[in-house]
C-alpha positions in Angstrom: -36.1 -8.5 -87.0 -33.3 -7.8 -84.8 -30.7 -9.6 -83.7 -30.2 -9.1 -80.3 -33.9 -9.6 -80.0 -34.2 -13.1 -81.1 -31.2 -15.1 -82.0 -32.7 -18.7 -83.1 -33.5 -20.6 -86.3 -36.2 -19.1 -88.1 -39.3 -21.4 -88.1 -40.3 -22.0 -91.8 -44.2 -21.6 -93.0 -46.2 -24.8 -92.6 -45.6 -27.2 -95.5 -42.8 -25.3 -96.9 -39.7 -27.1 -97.6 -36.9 -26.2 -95.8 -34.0 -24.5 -98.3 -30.9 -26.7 -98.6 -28.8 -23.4 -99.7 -28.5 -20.0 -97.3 -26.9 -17.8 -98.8 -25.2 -15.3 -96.1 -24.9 -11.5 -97.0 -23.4 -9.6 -94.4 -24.7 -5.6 -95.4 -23.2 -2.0 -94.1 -24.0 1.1 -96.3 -25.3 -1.1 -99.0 -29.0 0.2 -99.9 -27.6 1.7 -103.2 -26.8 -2.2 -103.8 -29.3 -4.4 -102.5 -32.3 -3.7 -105.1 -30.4 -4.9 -107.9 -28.1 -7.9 -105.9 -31.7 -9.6 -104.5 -33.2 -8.9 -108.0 -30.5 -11.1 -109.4 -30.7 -13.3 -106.6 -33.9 -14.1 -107.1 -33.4 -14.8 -111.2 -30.6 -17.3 -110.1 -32.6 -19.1 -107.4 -35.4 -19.3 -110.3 -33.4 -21.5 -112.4 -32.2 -24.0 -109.6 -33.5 -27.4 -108.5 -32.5 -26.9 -105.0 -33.8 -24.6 -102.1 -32.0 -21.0 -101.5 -33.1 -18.2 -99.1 -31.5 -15.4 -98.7 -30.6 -13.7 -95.1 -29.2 -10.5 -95.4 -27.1 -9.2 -92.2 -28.1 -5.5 -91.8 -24.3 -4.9 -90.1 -25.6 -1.0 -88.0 -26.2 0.5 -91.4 -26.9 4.1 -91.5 -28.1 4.7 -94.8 -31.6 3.9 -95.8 -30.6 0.0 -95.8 -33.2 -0.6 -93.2 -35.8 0.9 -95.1 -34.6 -0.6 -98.4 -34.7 -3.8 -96.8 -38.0 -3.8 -95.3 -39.6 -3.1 -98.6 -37.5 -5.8 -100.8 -38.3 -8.8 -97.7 -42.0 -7.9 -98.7 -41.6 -8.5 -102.0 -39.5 -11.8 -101.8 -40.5 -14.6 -99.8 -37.0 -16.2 -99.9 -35.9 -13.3 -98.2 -34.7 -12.6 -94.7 -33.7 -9.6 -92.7 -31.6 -9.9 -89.8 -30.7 -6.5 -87.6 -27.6 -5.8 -85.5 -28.2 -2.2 -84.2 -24.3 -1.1 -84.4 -21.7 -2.8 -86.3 -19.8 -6.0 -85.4 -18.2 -6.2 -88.1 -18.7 -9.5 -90.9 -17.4 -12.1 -88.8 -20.5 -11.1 -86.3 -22.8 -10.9 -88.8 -21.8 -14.3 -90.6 -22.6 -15.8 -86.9 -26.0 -14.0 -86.5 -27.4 -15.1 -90.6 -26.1 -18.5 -89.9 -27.9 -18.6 -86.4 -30.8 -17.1 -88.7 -30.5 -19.6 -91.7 -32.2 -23.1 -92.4 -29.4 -24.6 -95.3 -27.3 -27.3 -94.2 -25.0 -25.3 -97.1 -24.3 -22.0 -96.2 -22.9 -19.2 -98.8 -20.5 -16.3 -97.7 -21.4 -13.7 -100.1 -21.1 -9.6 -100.2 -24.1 -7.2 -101.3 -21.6 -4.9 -102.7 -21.8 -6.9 -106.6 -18.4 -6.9 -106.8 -19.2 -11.2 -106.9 -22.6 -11.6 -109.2 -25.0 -14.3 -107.8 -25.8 -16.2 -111.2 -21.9 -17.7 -109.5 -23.4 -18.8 -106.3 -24.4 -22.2 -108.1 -20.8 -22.8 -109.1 -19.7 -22.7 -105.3 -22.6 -25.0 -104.5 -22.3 -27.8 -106.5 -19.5 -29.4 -105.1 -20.9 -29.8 -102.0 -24.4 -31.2 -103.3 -22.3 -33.4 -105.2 -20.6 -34.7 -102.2 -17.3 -33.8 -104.0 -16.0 -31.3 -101.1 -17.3 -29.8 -97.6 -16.0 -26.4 -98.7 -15.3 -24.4 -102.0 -13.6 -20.9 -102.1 -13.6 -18.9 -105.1 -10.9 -17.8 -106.9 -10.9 -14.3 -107.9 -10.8 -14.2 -111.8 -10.7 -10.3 -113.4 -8.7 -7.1 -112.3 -8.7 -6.5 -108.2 -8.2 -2.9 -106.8 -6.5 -4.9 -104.0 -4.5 -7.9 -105.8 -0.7 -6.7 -104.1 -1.9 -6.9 -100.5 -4.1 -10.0 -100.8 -1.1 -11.7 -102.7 0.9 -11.1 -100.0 -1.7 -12.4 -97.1 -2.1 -15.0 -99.6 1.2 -16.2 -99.7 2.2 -15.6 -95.9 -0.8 -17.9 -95.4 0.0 -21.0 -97.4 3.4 -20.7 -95.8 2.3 -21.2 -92.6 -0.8 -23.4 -93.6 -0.8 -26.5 -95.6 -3.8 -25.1 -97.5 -4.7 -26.6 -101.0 -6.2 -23.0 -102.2 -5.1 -20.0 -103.7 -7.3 -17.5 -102.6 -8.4 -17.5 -99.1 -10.1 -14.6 -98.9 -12.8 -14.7 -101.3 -16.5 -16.1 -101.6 -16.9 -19.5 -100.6 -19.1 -21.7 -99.5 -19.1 -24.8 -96.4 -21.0 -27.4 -95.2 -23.1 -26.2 -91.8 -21.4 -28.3 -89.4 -18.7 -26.0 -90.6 -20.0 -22.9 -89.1 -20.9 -24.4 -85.8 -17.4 -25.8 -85.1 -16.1 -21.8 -86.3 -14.6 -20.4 -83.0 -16.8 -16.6 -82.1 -13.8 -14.1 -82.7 -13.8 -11.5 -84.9 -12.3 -11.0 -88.0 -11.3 -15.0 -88.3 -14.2 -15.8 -91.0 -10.8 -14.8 -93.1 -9.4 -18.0 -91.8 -12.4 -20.6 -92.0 -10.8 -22.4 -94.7 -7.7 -23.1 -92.5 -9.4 -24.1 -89.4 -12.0 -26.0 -91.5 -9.0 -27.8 -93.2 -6.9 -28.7 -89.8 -9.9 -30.5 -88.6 -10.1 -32.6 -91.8 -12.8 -30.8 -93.8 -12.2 -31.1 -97.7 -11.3 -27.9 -99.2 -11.7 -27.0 -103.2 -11.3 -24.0 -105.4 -13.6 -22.6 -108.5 -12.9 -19.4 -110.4 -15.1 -16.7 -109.8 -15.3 -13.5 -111.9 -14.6 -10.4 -110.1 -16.6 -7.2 -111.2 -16.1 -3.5 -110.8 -18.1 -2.1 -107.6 -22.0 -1.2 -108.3 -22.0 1.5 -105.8 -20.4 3.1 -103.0 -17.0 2.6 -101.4 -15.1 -0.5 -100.0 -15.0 -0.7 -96.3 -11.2 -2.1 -96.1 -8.2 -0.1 -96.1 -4.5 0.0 -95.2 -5.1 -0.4 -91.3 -6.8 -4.0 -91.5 -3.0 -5.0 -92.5 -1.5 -5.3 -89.3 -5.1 -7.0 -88.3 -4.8 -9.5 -90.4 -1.0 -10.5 -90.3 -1.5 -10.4 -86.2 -5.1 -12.5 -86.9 -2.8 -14.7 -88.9 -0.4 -15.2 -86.2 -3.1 -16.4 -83.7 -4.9 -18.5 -85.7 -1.0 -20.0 -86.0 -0.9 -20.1 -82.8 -4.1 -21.8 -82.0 -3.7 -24.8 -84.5 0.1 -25.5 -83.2 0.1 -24.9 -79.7 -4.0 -24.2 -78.3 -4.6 -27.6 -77.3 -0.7 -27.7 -75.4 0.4 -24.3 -74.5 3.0 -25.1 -72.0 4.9 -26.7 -75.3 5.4 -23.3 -76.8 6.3 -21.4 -73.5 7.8 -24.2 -71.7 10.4 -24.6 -74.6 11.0 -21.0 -74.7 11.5 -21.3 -70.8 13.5 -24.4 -71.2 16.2 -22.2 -73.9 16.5 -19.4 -71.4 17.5 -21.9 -68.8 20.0 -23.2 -71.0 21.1 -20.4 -72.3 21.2 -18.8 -68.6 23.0 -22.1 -67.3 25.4 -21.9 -70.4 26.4 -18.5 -69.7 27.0 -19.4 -65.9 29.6 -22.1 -66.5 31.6 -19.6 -69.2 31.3 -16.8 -66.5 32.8 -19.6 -63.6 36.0 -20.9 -65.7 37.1 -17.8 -66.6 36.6 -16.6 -62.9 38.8 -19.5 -61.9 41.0 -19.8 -64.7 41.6 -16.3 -65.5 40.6 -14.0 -63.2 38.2 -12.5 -64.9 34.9 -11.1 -64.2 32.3 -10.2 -66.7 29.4 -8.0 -65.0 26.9 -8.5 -67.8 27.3 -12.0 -67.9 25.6 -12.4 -64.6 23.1 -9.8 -65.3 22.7 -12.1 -68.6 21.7 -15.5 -66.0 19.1 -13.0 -64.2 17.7 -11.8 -67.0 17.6 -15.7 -68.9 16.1 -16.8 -65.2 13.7 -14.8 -65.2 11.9 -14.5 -68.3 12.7 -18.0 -68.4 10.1 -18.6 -65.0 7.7 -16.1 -67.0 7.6 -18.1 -69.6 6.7 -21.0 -67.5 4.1 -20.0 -65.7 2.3 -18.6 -68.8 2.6 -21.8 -70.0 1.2 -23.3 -66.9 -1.6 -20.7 -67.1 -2.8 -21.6 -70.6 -2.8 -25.2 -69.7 -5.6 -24.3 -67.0 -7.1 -22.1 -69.7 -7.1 -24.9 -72.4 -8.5 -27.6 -69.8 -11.0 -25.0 -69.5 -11.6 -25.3 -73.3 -11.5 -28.4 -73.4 -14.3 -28.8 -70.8 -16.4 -26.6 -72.9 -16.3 -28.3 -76.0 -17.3 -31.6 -74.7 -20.7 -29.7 -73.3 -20.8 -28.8 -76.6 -20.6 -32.4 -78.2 -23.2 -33.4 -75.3 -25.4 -30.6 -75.5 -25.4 -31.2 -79.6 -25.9 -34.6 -78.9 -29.1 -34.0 -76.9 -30.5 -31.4 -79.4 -30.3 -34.1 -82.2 -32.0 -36.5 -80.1 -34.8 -34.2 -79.1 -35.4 -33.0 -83.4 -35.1 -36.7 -84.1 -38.3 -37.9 -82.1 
């Protein structure tokens, strides 16, 4: 199955019930891994009371994933194989298993065994229980990577009102979740925020963290600046997406000020003194005109959110219709 080729909801066989639990595995490199990580998967889904399916993201592997794949989807029926022919990175392939998956819950979970899936159920139950529309784990064990994801950690629940510690991590959300996610990439790191500015309960449960199977992470240093400039949008987005001209007509509105404020200083000392500064009227250009920037960017994201705006009410309508249709 490839992606590109046929991006709907997989169509369950006759009679069978449709799983309540997807669990999401977004896969580059990973054939060392995936033999074992579905074997266990398939000894936790034997225990529970609910339905699980797995859809594993093949994310432009080019190892013999594909071929290590094909030969594990034969053997489990719970499994699914999605394709992307180059990689897009997790964020793209989150989108394409969830546009792939039947579960109203959906669970964001790596094939590298670093996270073991006998602790999938442990994310889930809240939900089924109706106690939150979200759970994160937090990490619990030694992490490689624990001084740079404090840090992200902390610069986020400065700038977020976020009751978690951890979130980057495994987690699992409600569906409804997924399909209100804006399509950009690298921002499944920020799902928990987003989900919580719009109201969606958020909860934590410890999660043991385990050494690498096989292979080699995929992260390193450069996915720093990324994420702090990731972090800054998302910012961005929540405070000031809906009303840009706030952000830049404010900033307009100071260099105005301070442009005007400088002027008057500049005049009394003309008049009163005799003196004339040089940079202070370079100062007033330079405020007037970054000042007028500002405010026509501002004026320009306003058309740009109306735009938005417009699109998410088809949304709503065209969501609206869809239920309507599955409901006759």
């Amino acid at each position: 199955m490839t992606a590109t080729a046929r991006p709907a909801p997989s169509v369950p066989a006759v009679d069978a019930p449709l799983p309540r639990v997807s669990i999401l595995v977004p896969a580059k490199d990973e054939a060392e891994n995936l033999p074992l990580f579905v074997q266990l998967c398939a000894e936790m889904i034997a225990r529970q009371s609910v339905g699980y399916e797995v859809v594993v993201v093949n994310d432009g592997s080019r190892d013999d994933t594909v071929r290590v794949l094909a030969a594990l989807e034969a053997q489990h029926p719970f499994l699914r194989v999605v394709h992307h022919r180059a990689q897009r990175g997790i964020a793209d392939a989150l989108r394409t298993g969830f546009l792939h998956a039947s579960g109203d819950i959906l669970v964001f979970y790596p094939a590298d065994l670093q996270f073991k899936p006998e602790d999938i159920p442990s994310l889930v139950q809240p939900i089924l229980e109706d106690r939150s529309d979200m759970v994160t784990g937090y990490k619990q064990g030694v992490y490689e990577k624990a001084f740079v994801s404090g840090i992200y950690n902390r610069l986020s629940r400065s700038l977020f009102d976020v009751p978690v510690r951890d979130l980057n991590n495994v987690k699992a959300y409600r569906r409804v979740i997924m399909e209100e996610q804006p399509v950009r990439p690298d921002w499944h790191r920020y799902m928990i925020v987003l989900a919580h500015a719009k109201g969606y309960t958020v909860t934590e449960v410890p999660i043991p963290l385990y050494p690498r199977h096989a292979g080699k992470s995929k992260f390193g240093l450069s996915r720093i600046p990324i994420g702090v400039l990731d972090m800054l949008a998302v910012w961005f987005e929540l405070r000031f997406g809906q009303k840009p001209l706030l952000a830049f007509g404010m900033l307009g509105a100071g260099l105005f000020a301070l442009g005007l404020l400088a002027g008057l200083v500049a005049l009394v000392l003309l008049f009163t003194r005799d003196i004339g500064l040089r940079w202070v009227w370079t100062l007033i250009q330079t405020c007037l005109l970054l000042g007028s920037v500002f405010f026509a960017t501002g004026l320009l994201g306003e058309q740009i959110a109306v735009m938005r705006a417009e699109q998410r009410e088809l949304r709503r309508i065209l969501d609206e219709v869809l239920l309507d249709r599955r409901a006759r």
